[in-house]
Residue, then its C-alpha position, 0 to 999 in steps of 0.5 A: x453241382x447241378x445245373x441250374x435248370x435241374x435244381x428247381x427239380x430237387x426237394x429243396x428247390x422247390x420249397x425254395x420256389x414256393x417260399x418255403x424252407x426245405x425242412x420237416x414240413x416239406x419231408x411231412x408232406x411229401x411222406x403224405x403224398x408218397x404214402x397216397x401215391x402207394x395205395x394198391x387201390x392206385x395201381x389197381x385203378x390205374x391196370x383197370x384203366x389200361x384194360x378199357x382203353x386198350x393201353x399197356x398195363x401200367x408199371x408198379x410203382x409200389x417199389x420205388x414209392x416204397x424205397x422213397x418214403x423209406x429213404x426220407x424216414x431215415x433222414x428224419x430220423x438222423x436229424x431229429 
């Protein structure tokens, strides 16, 4: 079992938190936002910023985003 600082962390925690249930419409939304946060513009904005500012370039999140949304595909699809 988590401890029970790490458990607001978590996708149901947080719907829980917000007076929300951990169903279809959290998955939906957090898809949207993943789907957003996977934009090429994103990371090529964010490799622009990191050249003006003098920062190390970024990482690309594109993987992990990509395997996230697809992980909570296939659960929607099992629970349909």
């Amino acid at each position: 079992m988590p401890s029970p600082r790490i458990r607001p962390a978590r996708g149901g925690g947080d719907a829980r938190c917000q007076g929300r249930g951990d169903g279809t419409g959290l998955r939906h939304r957090l898809l949207t936002l993943l789907e957003t946060a996977n934009a090429p513009r994103r990371l090529r904005y964010a490799q622009l910023l990191a050249v003006i500012n003098v920062w190390p370039p970024p990482n690309d999140p594109a993987p992990a985003l990509a395997w996230f949304a697809e992980a909570l595909r296939a659960r929607a699809a099992r629970h349909v």
